[in-house]
C-alpha positions as CSV (number, residue, x, y, z in Angstrom):
1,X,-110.1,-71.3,41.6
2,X,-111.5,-73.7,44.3
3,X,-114.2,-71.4,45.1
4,X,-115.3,-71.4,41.5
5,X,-115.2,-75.0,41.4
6,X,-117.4,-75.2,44.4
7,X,-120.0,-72.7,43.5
8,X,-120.2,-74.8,39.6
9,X,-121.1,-78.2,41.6
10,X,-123.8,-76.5,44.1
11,X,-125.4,-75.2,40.5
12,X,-125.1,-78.7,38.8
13,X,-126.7,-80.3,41.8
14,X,-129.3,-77.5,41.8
15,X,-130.3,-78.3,38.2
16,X,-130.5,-81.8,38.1
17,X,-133.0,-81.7,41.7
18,X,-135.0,-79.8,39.4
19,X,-135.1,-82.2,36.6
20,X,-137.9,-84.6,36.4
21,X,-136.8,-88.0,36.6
22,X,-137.4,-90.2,33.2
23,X,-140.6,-91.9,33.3
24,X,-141.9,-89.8,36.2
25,X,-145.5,-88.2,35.7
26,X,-145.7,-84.7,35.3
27,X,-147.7,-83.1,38.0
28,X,-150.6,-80.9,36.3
29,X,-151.0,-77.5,36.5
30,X,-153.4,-75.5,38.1
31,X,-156.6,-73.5,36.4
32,X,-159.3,-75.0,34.2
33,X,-159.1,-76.8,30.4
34,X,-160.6,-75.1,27.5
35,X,-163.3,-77.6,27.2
36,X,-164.0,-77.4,31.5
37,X,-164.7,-73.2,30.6
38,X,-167.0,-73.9,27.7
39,X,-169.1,-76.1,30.0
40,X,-168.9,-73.7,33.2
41,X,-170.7,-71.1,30.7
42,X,-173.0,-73.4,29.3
43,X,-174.3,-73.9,32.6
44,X,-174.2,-70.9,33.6
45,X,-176.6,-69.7,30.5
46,X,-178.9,-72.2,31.0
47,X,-179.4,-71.0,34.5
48,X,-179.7,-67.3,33.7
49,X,-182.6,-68.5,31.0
50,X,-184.4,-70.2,33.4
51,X,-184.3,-68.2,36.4
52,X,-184.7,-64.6,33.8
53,X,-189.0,-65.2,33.8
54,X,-189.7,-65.3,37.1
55,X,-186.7,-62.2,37.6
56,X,-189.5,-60.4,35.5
57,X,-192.3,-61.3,37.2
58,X,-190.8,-60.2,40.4
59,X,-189.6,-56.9,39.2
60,X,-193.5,-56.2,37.7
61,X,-195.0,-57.5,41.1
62,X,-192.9,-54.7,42.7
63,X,-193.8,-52.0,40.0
64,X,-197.4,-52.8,41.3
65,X,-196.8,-53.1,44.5
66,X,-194.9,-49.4,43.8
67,X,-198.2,-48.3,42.1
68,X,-200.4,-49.5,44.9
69,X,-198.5,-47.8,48.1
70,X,-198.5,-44.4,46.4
71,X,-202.2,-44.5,45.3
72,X,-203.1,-45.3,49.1
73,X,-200.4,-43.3,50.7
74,X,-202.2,-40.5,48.3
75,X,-205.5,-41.1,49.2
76,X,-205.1,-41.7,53.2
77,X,-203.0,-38.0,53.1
78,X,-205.9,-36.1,51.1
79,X,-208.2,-37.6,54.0
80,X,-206.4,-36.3,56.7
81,X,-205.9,-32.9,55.2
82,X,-209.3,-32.3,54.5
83,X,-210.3,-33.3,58.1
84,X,-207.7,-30.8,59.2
85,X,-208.4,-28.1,57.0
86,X,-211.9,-28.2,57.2
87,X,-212.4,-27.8,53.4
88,X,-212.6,-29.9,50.5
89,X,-209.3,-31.8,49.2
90,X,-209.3,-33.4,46.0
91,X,-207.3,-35.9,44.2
92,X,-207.3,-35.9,40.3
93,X,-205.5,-38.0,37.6
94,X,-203.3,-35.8,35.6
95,X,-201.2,-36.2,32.6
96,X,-198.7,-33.3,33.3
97,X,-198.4,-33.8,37.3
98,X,-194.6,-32.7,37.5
99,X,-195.0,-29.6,34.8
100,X,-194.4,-26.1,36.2
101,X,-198.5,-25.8,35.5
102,X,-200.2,-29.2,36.5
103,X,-203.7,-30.0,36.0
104,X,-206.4,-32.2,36.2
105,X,-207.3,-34.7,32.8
106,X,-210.2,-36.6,31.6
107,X,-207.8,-39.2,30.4
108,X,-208.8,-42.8,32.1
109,X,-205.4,-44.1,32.9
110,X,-204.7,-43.0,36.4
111,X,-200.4,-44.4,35.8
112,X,-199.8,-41.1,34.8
113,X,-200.0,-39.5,38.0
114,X,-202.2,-37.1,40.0
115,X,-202.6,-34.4,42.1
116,X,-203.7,-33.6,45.5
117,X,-205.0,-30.4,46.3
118,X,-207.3,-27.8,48.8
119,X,-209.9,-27.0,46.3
120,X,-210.6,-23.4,47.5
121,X,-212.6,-22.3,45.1
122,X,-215.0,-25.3,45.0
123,X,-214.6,-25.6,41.1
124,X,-213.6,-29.1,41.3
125,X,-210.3,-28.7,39.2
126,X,-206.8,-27.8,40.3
127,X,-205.7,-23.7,39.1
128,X,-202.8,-22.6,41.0
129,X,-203.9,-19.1,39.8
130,X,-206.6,-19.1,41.9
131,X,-207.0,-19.9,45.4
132,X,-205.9,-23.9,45.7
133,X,-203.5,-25.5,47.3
134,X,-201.1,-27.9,45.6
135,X,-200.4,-30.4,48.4
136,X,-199.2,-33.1,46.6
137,X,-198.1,-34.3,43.2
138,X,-197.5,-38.1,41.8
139,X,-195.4,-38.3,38.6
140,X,-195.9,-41.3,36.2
141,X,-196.3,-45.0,36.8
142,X,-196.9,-45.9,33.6
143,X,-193.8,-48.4,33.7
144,X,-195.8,-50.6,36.2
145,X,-198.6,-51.1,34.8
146,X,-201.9,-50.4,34.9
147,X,-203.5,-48.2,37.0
148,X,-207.7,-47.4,36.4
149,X,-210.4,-46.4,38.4
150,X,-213.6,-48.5,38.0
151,X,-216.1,-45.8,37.7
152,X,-214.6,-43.7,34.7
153,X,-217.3,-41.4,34.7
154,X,-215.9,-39.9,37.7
155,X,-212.8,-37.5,37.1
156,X,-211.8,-36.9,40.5
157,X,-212.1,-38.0,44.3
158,X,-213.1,-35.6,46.7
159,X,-212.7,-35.4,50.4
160,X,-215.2,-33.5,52.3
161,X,-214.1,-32.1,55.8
162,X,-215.6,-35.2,57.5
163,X,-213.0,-37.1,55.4
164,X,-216.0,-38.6,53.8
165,X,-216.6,-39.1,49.5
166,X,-219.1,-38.5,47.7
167,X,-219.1,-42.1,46.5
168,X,-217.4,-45.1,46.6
169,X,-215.1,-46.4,43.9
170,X,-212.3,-48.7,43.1
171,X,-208.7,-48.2,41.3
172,X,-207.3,-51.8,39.3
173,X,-203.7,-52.3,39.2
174,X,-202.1,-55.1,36.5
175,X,-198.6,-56.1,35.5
176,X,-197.5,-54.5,32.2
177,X,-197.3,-57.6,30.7
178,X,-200.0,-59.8,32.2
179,X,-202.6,-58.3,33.2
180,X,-204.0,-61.5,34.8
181,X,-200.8,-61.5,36.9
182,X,-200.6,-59.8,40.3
183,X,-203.8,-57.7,40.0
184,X,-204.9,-56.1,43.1
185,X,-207.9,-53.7,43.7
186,X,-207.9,-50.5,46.3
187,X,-211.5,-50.1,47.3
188,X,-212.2,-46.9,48.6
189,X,-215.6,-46.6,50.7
190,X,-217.7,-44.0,51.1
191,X,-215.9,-43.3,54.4
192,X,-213.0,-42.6,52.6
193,X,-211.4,-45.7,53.9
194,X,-209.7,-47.8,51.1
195,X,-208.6,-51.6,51.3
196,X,-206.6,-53.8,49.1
197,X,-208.3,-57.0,47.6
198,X,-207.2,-59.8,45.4
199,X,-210.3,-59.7,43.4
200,X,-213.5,-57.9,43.5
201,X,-214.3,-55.7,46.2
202,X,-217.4,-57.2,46.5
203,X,-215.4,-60.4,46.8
C-alpha cells in the first residue's frame, strides 16, 4: 500500500514539471510557417527564370562546341590517313551516315553527318560494294545547330596523299536558336590544315 502511494506522488510531481506555468510563453516549435514556404518558393522561381536563358545559351554553346571538335577531329584523321595510305581519302556530308548502306548527299547541311573514306576507286563517292574503305562515320548534329560549308558547289573534301586539297573552303557553325550567337568558322587551307575563327577567315 505504501509502495503504491509512493509511486502515485513521483507521477503527480512528474506531471505538474511538465505543465507550463500560467502566464509563461510557449516556446515555438521548430519547421517553417505556411506563409515562410510560399515565399521560399517564390524565390526560388524567380531564380530558376532568371538564371534558365543563359542555362540555354550554355547548353547550345556546347552543342557547337560538340559540332566543331568532331568536324576537325574528322578532318585532321582523313589527313593523316591519306598521308599514310598513300591514296585519296575523302570526307562527304551524308544524310544516312549510321544506315547499314551510307552514302554521300548533295544536301547542303553538313549537321547531318559524314563519312570518311579511302576512295579506291577514284569515283569521288563512297560504295562499299566496290573497293573503298569506310574509315569513319559521323551521325547527326542537327540538335546543335548549324553546320554548312561555304562553297556549296563542292560536295566533298578530298585529301590527296600529300595530305593536301584541292581547294580551300570553310564550314559555319550557329546556335539553333541564334544564329548570331556563338558562330565560329573552321577554315581549312589548301594544305589541309584547318583553324577556328570567330568571324571571317579572311578576318
Amino acid at each position: 500500500m505504501v509502495r503504491q502511494q509512493e509511486v502515485r506522488l513521483v507521477m503527480k510531481r512528474l506531471f505538474y514539471s511538465s505543465k507550463p506555468m500560467p502566464g509563461a510563453p510557449r516556446r515555438r516549435e521548430g519547421g517553417f510557417t505556411l506563409v515562410e514556404s510560399m515565399v521560399v518558393i517564390a524565390i526560388s522561381a524567380i531564380l530558376v527564370g532568371l538564371a534558365a536563358p543563359s542555362m540555354r545559351k550554355l547548353i547550345e554553346r556546347n552543342g557547337v562546341n560538340e559540332s566543331l571538335d568532331s568536324l576537325t577531329s574528322s578532318l585532321a584523321f582523313a589527313r593523316a590517313e591519306a598521308i599514310k595510305r598513300g591514296f585519296p581519302v575523302i570526307v562527304c556530308r551524308s544524310t544516312g551516315a549510321e544506315t547499314n548502306t551510307p552514302t554521300c548527299s548533295s544536301n547542303l547541311a553538313w549537321n547531318t553527318g559524314w563519312l570518311v573514306f579511302a576512295d579506291f576507286d577514284s569515283d569521288g563517292g563512297f560504295d562499299s560494294s566496290k573497293d573503298d574503305v569506310l574509315l569513319r562515320v559521323q551521325g547527326s548534329l542537327e540538335k546543335n545547330g548549324t553546320l554548312q560549308q561555304t562553297s556549296a558547289s563542292y560536295q566533298s573534301l578530298l585529301f590527296r596523299p600529300t595530305g593536301t586539297l584541292r581547294f580551300a573552303t570553310s564550314f559555319a557553325l550557329t546556335s539553333p536558336s541564334d544564329p548570331s550567337s556563338a558562330a565560329r568558322v573552321v577554315c581549312i587551307s589548301v594544305g589541309g590544315r584547318g583553324r577556328v575563327a570567330s568571324g571571317e577567315c579572311g578576318s
